[in-house]
C-alpha positions in Angstrom: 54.3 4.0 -16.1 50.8 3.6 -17.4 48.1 1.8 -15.7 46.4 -0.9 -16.9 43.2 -1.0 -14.8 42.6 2.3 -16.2 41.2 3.3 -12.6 43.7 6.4 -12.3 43.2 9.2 -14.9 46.2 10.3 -17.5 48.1 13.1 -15.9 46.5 16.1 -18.0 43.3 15.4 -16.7 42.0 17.4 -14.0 38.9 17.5 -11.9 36.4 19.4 -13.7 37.5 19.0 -17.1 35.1 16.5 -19.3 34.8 12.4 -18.7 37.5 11.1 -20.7 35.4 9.5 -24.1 34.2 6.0 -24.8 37.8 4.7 -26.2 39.8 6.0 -23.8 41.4 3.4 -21.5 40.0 5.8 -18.9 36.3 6.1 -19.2 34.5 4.1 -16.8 33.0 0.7 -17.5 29.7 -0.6 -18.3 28.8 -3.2 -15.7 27.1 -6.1 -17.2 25.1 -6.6 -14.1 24.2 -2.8 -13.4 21.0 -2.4 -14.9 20.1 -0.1 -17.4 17.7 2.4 -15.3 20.4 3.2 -12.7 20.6 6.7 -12.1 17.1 7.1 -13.4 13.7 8.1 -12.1 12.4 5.8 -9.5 9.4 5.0 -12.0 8.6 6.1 -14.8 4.7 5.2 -14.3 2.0 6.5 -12.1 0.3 4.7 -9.4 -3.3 6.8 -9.0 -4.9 4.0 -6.9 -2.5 4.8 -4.4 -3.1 8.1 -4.1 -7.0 7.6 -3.9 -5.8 5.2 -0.7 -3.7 7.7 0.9 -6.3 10.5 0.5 -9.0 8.1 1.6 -6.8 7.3 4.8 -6.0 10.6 5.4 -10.0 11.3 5.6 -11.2 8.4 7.4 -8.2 9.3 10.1 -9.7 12.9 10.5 -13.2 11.8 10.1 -12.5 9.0 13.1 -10.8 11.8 15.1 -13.1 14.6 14.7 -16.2 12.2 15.7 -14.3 11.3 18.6 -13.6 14.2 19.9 -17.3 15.4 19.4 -18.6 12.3 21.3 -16.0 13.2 24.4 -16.8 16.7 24.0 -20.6 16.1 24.5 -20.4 13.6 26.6 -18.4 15.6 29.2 -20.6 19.0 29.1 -23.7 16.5 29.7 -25.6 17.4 26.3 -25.4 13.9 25.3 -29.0 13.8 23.8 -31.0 11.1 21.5 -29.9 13.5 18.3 -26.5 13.8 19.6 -26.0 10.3 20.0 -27.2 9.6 16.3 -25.3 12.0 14.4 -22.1 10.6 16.1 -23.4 6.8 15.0 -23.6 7.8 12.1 -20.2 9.6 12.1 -18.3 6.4 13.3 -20.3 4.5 10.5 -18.9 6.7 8.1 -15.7 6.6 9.4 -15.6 2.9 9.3 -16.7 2.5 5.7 -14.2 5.2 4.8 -11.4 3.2 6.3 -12.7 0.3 5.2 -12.7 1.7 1.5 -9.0 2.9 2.5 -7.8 -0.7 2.9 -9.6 -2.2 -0.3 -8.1 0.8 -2.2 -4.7 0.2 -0.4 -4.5 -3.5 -1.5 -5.6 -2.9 -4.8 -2.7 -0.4 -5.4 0.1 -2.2 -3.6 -0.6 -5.3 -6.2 -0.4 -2.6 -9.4 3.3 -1.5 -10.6 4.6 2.1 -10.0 5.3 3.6 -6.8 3.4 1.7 -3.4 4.6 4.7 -0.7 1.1 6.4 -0.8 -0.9 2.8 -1.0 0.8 1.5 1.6 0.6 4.4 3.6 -3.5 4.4 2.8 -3.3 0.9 3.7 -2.1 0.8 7.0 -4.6 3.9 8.3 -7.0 1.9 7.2 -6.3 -1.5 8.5 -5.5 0.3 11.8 -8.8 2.4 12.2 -10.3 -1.3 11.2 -8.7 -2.8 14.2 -9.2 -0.1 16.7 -12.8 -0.4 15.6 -13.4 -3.9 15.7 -11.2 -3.8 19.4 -13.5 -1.2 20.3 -16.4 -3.1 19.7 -15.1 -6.5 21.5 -13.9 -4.5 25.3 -17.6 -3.0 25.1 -19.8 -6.3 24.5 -17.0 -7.9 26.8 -17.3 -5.2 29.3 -21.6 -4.8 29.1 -21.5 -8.4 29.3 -19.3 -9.2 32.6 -21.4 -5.7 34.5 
């Protein structure tokens, strides 16, 4: 008895041996509503933006860290002079404008076509770094301003 869905191959067929060809009741069928890159690459373009954002994120978050951890380190061991204290200003502003440049870059690339992984990626370490700034920056005028 044959079958007429064609969804069960003839009995010579075995697994391993070659797709049955394009007139065969057997070969599978071409979905009209499949669409015609399935099964391909993910993208075929590039999305260099994106990358710029990640890498820019990636520096701003090490820049923010390493800054931080200078600040608590001098602060603690009590050689928290005038120099000290600018050089770590001017760390945090660099920080800032890099996560700042992080997010610009971020938005720009998650509105281009290609892949948005690394953008958005670059995008959110910025934002974040952003907020933790600007948070930081609200508790101390709130704090300086209730003492």
């Amino acid at each position: 008895m044959s079958d007429p869905t064609g969804s069960v191959p003839p009995g010579d067929w075995r697994p391993g041996d070659p797709p049955p060809g394009a007139g065969s009741p057997y070969a599978p069928a071409a979905s009209p509503y499949a669409p015609a890159s399935l099964g391909g690459p993910a993208s075929t373009t590039s999305n260099p933006a994106g990358r710029t954002a990640l890498g820019l994120g990636i520096v701003a978050l090490v820049c923010w860290v390493g800054f931080d951890v200078a600040e608590n380190i001098a602060f603690t061991t009590g050689s928290y002079s005038r120099t000290v204290f600018q050089l770590l200003r001017a760390g945090g502003w660099v920080s800032l404008i890099l996560a700042l440049a992080a997010l610009g870059t971020g938005i720009y690339a998650l509105r281009r076509t290609g892949p948005r992984g690394a953008a958005g990626v670059g995008a959110g370490i910025g934002l974040t770094l952003v907020v933790l700034w600007l948070f930081s920056r609200l508790i101390t005028s709130l704090a300086l301003s209730l003492w």
